[in-house]
N, C-alpha and C positions, 0 to 999 in steps of 0.2 A: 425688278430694278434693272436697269441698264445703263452700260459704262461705253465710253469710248475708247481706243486710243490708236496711236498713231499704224497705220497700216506697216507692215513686214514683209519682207519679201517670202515667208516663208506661208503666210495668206495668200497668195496669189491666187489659186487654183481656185480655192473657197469662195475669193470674191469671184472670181469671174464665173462659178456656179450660182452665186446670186444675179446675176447676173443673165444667165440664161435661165434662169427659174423666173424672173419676173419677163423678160423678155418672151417667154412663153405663154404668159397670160394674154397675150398680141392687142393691151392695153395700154402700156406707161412707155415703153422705148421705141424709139425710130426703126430697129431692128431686132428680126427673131432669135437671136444671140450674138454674144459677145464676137465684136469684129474691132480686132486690133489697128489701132492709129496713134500717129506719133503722142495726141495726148496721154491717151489711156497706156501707150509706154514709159512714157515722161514718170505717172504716178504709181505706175507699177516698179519702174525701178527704184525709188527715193522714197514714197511716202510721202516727205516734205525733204520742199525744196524753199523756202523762202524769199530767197534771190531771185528766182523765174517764179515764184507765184503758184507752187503747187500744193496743194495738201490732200492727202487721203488719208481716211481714218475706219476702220473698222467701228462695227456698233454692237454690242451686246446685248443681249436682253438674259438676264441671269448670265451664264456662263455659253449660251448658246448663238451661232453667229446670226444675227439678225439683220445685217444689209452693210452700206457704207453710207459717207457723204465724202464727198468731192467737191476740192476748190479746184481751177484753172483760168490760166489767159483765156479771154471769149476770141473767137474767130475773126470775129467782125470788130470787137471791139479795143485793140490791142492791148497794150502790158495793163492798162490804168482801168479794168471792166474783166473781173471775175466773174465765169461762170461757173455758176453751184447744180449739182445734182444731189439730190436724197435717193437712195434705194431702200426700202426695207422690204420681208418679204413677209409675206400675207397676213401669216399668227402675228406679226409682229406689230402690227399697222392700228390706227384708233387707241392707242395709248399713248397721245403728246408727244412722240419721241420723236416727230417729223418737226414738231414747232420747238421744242429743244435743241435740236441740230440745227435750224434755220437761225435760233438765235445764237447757238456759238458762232456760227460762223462769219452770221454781221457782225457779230462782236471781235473776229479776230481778223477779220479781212483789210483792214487796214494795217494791221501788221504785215501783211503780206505787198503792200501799198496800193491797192484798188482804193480807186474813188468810186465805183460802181460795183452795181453786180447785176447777173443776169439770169434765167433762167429760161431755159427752150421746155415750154411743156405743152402736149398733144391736147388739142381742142377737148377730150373727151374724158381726159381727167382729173374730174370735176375736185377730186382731194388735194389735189398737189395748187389747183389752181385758187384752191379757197385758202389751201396752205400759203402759199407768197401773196395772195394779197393780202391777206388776214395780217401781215408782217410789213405790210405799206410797199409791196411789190405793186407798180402799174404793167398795163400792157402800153408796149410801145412801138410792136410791130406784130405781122405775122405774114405765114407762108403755105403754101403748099407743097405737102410731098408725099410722094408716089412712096406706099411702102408694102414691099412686094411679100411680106408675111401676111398681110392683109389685104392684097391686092385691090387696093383701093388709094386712094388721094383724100390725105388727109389735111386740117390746118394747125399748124403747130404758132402756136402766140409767144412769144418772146416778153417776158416780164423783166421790168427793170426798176432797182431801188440805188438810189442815190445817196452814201454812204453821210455827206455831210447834213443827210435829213434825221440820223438815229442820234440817238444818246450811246455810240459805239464803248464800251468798257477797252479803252486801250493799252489794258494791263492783263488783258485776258490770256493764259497760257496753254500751251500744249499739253495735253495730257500727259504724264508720266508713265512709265508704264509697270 
């Protein structure tokens, strides 16, 4: 069984070892470990922020840490276009709990006030990307980048879902904890 809730500053170190554990599989991240930026500081200090659009949530699977998800402002798309990441890590994966987290988080992202969401996922995997469409994610762009744990060029697709397309639940809560 697996629970969520809100990220702690006292998690820190644990996510950001899920973090380099999956980033070591030099499959699902941009990068061969965790490399800190103003986002990933934003969520590591608050957990949630609501006013700026943050959320970060630890994921359990029984009592054991099993990855994150992450809401934030997208780069490109300013305040009104969340980008979502899912992490889980290996044992944890092929048990729904990636299309359970993609629907809390449409379901709460307008509490956060996104009219969008987006997600940046690597050409190559093929889970995440059956994961957001599978959930009425389209592709609306894509890119190349050089990523030098793989030292190769890769194309990363930008999926995006358009919040006034769901049956969003806008009473949806924050986990307690």
């Amino acid at each position: 069984m697996f629970t969520y809730s809100v990220f702690h500053k006292h998690d820190r170190e644990q996510v950001i070892e899920v973090i380099n554990r999956v980033a070591a599989e030099n499959r699902f991240l941009q990068t061969g470990c965790y490399v800190s930026s103003l986002t990933w500081e934003n969520l590591l200090a608050c957990g949630v922020d609501q006013e700026n659009g943050y959320l970060l949530l630890t994921v359990y699977d029984s009592k054991e840490l099993a990855g994150f998800v992450r809401l934030s402002p997208d780069d490109l798309g300013g305040r009104y276009t969340g980008n979502v990441g899912i992490v889980l890590l290996p044992k944890h994966r092929y048990k729904r709990i990636g299309t359970k987290l993609l629907d809390f988080i449409v379901n709460i992202a307008p509490v956060f006030g996104y009219k969008s969401l987006v997600a940046d996922i690597l050409f190559d995997n093929f889970v995440s990307l059956r994961l957001f469409t599978g959930r009425g994610f389209t592709q609306c762009s894509s890119r190349n980048l050089y990523l030098r744990h793989r030292n190769a060029v890769v194309e990363e697709v930008k999926m995006k879902f358009f919040l006034r397309d769901c049956q969003g639940k806008h009473n949806v809560e924050l986990p307690n904890d």
